[in-house]
NUDOFI-138968 format. One line per 2 residues: number of its first residue (from 1); for each residue x, y, z of N, C-alpha, C. Coordinates in steps of 0.001 Angstrom, whole numbers, plus 500000, padded with zeros to 6 digits. Example, Ala and Ser with C-alpha at 12.3 -4.5 7.8 and 13.67 -1.06 7.14 Angstrom:
<rs>
1) 513190/494310/507800/512300/495500/507800/513200/496700/507800; 512850/497750/507080/513670/498940/507140/512900/500030/507870
</rs>
This chain:
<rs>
1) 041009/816533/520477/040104/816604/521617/039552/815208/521912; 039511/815069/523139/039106/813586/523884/038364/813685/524750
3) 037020/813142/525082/036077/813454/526200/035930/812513/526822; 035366/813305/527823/035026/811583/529169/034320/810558/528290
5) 033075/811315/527753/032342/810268/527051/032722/809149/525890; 033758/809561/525170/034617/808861/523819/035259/808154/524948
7) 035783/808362/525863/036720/807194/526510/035793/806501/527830; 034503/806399/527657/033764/805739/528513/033277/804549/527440
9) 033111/805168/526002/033136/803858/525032/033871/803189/525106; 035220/803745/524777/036390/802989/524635/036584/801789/525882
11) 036220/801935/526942/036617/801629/528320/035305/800125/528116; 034022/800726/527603/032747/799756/527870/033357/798490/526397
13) 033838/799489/525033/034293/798312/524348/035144/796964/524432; 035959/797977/525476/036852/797016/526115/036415/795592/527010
15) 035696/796336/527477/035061/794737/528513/033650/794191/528194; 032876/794084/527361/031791/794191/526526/032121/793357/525202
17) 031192/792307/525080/031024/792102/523446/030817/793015/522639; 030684/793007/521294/030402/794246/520273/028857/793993/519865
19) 028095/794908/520594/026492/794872/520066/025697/794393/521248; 026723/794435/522524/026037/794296/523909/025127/796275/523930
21) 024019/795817/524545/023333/796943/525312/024239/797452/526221; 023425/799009/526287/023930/799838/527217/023305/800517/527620
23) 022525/800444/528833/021675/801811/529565/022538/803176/529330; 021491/804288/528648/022186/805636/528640/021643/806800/529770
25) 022063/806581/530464/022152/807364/531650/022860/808596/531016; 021868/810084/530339/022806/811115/529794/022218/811631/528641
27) 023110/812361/527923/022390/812901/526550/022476/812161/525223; 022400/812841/524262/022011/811965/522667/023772/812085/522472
29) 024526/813381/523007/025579/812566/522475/026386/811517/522888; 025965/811447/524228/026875/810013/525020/026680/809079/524211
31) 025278/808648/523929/024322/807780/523127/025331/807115/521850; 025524/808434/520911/025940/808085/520144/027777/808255/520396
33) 028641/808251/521130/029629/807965/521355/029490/806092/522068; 028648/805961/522513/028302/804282/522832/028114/803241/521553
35) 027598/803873/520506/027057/803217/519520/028487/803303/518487; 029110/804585/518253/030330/804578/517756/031213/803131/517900
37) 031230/803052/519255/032251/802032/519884/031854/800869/519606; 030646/800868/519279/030234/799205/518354/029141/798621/519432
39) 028296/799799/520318/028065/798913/521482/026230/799506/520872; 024794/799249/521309/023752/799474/521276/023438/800517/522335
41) 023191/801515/522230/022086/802464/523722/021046/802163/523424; 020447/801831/524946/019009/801595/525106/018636/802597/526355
43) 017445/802619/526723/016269/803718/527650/015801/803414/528776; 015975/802060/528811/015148/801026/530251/015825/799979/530274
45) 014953/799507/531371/015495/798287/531518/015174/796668/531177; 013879/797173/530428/013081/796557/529655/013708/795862/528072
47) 014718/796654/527899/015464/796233/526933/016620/795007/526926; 016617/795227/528708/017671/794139/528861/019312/794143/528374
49) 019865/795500/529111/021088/796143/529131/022121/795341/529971; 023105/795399/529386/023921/794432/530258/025326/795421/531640
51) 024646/796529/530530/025529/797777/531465/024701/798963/531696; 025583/800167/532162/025152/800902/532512/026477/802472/532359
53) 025922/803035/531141/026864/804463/531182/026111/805535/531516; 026993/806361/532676/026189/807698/533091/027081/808841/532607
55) 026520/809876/532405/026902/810926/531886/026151/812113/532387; 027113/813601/532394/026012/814429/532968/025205/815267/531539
57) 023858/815366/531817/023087/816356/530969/021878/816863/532037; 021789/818008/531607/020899/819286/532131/019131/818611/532558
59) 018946/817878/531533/017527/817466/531834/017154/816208/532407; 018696/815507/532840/018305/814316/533370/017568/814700/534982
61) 016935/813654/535341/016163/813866/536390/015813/812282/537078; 014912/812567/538340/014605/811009/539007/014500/809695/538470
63) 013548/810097/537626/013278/808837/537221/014222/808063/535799; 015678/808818/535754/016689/808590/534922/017174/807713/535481
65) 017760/808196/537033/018342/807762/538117/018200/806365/538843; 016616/806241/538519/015806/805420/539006/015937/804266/538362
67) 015886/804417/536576/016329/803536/535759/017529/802822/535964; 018794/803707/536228/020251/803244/536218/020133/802318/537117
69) 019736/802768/538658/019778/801961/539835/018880/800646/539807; 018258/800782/539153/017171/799379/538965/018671/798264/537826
71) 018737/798946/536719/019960/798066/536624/021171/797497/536851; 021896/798630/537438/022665/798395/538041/022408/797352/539673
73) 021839/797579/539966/021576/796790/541203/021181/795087/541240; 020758/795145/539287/020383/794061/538777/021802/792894/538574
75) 023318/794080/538559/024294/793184/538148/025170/793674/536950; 024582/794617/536690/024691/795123/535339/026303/795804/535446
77) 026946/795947/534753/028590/796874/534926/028082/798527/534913; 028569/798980/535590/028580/800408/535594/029345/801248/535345
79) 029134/802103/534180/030863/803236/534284/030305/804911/534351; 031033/805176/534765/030418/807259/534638/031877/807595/534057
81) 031257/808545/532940/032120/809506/532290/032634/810150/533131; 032384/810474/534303/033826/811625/535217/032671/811669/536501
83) 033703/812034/537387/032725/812380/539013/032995/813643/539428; 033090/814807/538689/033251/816082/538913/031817/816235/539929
85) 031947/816946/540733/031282/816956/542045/030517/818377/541457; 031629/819644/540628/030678/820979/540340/030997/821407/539131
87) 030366/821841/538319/030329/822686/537135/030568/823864/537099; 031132/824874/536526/031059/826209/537023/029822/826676/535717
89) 029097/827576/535951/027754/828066/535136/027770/829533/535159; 027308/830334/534556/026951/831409/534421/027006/832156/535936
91) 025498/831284/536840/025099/832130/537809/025862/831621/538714; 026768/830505/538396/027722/830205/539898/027920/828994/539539
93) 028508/828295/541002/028623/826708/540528/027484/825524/541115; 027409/825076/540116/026108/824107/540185/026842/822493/540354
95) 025751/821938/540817/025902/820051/540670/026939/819666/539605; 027572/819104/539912/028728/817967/538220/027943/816560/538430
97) 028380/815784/537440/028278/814203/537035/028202/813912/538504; 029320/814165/539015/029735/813167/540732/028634/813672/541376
99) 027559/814329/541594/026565/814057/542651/025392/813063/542151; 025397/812874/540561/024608/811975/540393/024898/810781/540319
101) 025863/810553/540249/026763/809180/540161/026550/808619/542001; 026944/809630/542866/026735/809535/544358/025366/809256/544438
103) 024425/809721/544065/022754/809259/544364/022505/807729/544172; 022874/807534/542669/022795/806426/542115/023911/805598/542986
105) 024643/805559/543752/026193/804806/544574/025026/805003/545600; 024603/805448/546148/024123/805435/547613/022405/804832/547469
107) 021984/804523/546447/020552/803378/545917/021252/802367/545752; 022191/802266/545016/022242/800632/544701/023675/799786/545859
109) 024314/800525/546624/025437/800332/547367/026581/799944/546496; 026506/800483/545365/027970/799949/544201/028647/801302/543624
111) 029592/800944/543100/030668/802007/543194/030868/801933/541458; 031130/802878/540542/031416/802726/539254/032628/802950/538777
113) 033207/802659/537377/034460/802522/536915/034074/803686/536177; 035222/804619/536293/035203/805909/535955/036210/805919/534814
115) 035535/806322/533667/036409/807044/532593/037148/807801/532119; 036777/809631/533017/037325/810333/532942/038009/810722/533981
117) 039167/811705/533881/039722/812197/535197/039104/812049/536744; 039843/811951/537595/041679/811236/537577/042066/809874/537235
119) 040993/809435/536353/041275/807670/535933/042047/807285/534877; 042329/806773/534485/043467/806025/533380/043091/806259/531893
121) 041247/805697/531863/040697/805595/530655/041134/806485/529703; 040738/807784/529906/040857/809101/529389/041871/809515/528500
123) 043179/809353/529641/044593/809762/529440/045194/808505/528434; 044430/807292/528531/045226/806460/527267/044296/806662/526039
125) 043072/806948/526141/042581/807005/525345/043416/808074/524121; 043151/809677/524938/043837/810445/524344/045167/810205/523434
127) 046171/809619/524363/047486/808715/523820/047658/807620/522612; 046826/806752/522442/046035/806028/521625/045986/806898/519784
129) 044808/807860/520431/044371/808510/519441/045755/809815/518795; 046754/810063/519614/047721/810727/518482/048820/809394/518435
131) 048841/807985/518862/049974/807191/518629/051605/807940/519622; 051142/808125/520652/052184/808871/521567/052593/807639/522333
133) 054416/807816/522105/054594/806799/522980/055457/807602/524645; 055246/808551/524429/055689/809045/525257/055030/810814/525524
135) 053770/810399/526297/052955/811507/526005/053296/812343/527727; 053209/813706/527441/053301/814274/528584/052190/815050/528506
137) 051368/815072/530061/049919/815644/530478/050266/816801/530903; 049102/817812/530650/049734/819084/531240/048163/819601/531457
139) 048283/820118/533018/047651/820716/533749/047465/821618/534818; 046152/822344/535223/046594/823418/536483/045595/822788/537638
141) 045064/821702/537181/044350/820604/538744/045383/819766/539428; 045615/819523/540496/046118/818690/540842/045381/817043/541092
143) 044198/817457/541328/043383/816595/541721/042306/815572/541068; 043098/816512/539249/042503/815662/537860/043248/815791/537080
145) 043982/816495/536533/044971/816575/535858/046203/815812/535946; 046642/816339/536934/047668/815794/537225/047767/814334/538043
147) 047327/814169/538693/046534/812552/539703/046062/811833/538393; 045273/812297/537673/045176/811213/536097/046230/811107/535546
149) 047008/811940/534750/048438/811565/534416/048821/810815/534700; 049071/810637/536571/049938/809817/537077/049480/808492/537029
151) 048301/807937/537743/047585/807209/537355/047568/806456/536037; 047637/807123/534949/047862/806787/533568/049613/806164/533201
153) 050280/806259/534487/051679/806367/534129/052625/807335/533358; 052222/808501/533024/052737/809291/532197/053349/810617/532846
155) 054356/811030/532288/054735/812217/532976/054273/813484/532862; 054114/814483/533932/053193/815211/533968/053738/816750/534665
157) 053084/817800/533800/053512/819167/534495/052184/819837/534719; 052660/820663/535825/051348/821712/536118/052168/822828/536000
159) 050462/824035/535655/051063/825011/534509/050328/825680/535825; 051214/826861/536281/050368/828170/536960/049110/828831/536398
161) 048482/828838/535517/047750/829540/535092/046187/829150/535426; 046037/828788/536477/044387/828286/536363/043933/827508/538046
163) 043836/826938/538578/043594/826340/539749/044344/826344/541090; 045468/825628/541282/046450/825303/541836/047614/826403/541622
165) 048313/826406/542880/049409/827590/543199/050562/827155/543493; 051803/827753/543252/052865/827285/544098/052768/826394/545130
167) 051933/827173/546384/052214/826949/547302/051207/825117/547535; 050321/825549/546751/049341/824137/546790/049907/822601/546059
169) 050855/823484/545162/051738/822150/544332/052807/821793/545648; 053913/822726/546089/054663/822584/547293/053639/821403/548222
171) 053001/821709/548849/052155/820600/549511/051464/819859/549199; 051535/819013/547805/050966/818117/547161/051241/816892/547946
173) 049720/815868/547898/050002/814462/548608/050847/814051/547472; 051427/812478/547570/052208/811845/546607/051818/811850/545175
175) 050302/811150/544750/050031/810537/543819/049811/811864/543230; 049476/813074/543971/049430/814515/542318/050627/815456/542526
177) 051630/814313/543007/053318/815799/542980/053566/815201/540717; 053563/816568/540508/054176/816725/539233/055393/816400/538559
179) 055857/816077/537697/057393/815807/537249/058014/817278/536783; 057118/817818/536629/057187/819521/536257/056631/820452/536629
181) 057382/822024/537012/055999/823017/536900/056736/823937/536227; 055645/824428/535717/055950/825748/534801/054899/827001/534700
183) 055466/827982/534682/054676/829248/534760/053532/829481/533872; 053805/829036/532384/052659/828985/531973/053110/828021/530489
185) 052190/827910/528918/052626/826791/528456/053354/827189/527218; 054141/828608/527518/055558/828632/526937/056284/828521/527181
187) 056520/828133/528683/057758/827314/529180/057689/825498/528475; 057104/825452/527941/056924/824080/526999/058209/824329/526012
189) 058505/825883/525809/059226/825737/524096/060806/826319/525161; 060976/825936/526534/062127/826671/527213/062970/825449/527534
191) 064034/825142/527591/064541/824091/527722/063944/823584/529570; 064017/822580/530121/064408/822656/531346/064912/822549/532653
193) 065413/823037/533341/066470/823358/534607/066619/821987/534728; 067861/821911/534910/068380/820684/535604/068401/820703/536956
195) 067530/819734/537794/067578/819721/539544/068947/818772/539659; 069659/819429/540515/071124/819232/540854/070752/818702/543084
197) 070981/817753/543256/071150/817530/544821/072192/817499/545387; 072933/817455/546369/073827/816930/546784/073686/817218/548563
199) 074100/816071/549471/073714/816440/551190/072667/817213/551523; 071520/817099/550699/070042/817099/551438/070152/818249/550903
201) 071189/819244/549957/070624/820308/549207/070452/820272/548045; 069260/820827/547686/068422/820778/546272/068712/822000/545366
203) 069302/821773/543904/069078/822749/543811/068762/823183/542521; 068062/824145/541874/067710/824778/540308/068392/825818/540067
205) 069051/826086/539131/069617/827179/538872/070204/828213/539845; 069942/829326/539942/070406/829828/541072/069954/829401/542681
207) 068899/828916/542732/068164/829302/543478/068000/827389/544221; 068368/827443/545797/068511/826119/546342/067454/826226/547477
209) 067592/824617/548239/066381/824498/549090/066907/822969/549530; 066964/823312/551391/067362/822652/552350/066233/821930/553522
211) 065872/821355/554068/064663/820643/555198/065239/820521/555823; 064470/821425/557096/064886/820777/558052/063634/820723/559134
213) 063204/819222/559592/061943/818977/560292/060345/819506/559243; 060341/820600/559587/058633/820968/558939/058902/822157/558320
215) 060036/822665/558025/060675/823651/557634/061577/823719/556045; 061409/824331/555287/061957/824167/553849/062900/825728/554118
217) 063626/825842/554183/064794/827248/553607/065439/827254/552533; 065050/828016/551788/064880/828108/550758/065733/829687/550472
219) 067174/829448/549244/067890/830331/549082/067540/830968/548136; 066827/831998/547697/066391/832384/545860/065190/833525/546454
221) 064999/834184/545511/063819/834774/545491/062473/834092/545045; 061214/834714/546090/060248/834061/545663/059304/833975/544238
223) 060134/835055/544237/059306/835124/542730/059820/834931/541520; 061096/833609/541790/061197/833234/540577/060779/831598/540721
225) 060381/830756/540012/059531/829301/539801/061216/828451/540373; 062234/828505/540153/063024/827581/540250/063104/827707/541782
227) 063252/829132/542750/063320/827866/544107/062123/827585/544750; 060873/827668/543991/060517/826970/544283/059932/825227/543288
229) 060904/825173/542365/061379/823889/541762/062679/823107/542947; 063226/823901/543634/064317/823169/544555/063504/823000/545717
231) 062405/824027/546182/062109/823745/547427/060930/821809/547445; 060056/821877/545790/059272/820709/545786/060494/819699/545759
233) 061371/819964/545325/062598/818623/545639/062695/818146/546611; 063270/819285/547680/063580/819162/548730/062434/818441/549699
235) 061133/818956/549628/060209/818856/550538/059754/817356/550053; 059626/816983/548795/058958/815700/548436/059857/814527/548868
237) 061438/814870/548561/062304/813724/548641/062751/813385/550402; 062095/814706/551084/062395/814177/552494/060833/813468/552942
239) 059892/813784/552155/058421/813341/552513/058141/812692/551031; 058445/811346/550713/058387/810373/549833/056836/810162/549570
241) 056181/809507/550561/055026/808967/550680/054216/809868/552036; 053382/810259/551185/052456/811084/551749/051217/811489/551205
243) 049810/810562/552508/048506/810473/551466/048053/812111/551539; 048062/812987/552174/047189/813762/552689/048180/814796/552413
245) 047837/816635/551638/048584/817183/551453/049079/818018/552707; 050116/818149/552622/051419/818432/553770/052382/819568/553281
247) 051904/821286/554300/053059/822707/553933/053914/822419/554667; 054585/823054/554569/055669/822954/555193/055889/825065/555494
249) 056495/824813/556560/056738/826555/557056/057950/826889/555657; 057822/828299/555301/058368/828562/554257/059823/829457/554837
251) 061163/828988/554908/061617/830516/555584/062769/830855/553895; 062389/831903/553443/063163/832786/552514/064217/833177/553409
253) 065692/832886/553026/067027/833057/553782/067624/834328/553137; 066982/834785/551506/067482/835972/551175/066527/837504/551407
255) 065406/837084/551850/064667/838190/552047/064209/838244/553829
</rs>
């Protein structure tokens, strides 16, 4: 296990002397994941911090906020453990890290180096810590999971079981199309399909997939994962580069 916060050390050790201050924007354990890394947490700014780590905890409040932005604005480096925008909670979904990170971005007009997903830190950190030289990420976000992976350089599958759908992977912008998908993460122990092309047809196993304009036709049933493993072929390799996610009309030629 690897957290935003262990790889927001890792990230501050990196560019930081060893025994530089660190404003703790967060809880006692960020604190001591800062101090791990060889670095000091301090409370104010009175201490004379040369950075600034934010993290989310339940009881932070204004005048936390107030602190960060007074240093940060001072010059200070800034990093946030992750910019998750919502949490999911009991009674629903509440505030994440990313709206306080946005308060504090919109006081001081500066932008922070992010540790956790979809950033780099994280995903090497993790890598690092089992000695992987060839680590594959596996996720059901496209928009952290998989976008960090990539980001990280590493190859990456999304697993049906949790966020993201067929149809939402099919219309993935560039930077979160997957190198894989799989139904769930025992297709990990399944060998897998070889994508076969030839004259703009794509194809997996039984099941193929042709473009034409805004249109994917697609030969297979829908309810098996491989055409639509031929149809993300098809649709990505005629739409290479693409910031903004893009469906395409679906036409099933056997049903």
């Amino acid at each position: 296990m690897v957290s935003s916060s262990q790889a927001a050390g890792e990230l501050l050790a990196s560019l930081l002397p060893a025994g530089a201050r660190v404003l703790i924007t967060g809880g006692a354990s960020l604190a001591q994941e800062i101090e791990l890394a060889g670095l000091v947490p301090v409370r104010s700014e009175s201490e004379e911090p040369v950075a600034v780590v934010q993290g989310f905890h339940p009881d932070l409040g204004w005048k936390d906020l107030a602190e960060a932005a007074y240093v940060i604005a001072g010059g200070a480096l800034w990093v946030a453990t992750n910019t998750d925008m919502s949490i999911p909670q009991a009674r629903g979904i509440a505030p994440g890290n990313g709206t306080l990170v946005a308060a504090v971005a919109a006081a001081t007009g500066q932008r922070p180096l992010v540790a956790g997903k979809p950033e780099a830190p994280l995903f090497h950190a993790a890598a690092k810590r089992l000695a992987a030289d060839r680590p594959l990420v596996v996720g059901d976000r496209l928009d952290t999971d998989i976008l960090g992976g990539n980001n990280a350089g590493f190859a990456t599958v999304a697993v049906l079981t949790g966020v993201d759908t067929r149809e939402s992977i099919l219309a993935a912008r560039t930077l979160e199309r997957p190198d894989y998908l799989i139904n769930d993460l025992t297709d990990l122990y399944r060998p897998y399909p070889v994508m076969k092309s030839n004259a703009g047809q794509h194809r997996c196993g039984a099941a193929s997939a042709v473009v034409d304009g805004q249109t994917v036709r697609i030969s297979g049933d829908p309810g098996d994962l491989d055409a639509w493993r031929a149809a993300c072929s098809a649709w990505w390799t005629a739409n290479p580069e693409t910031a903004t996610a893009s469906a395409p009309v679906l036409e099933w030629l056997d049903h």
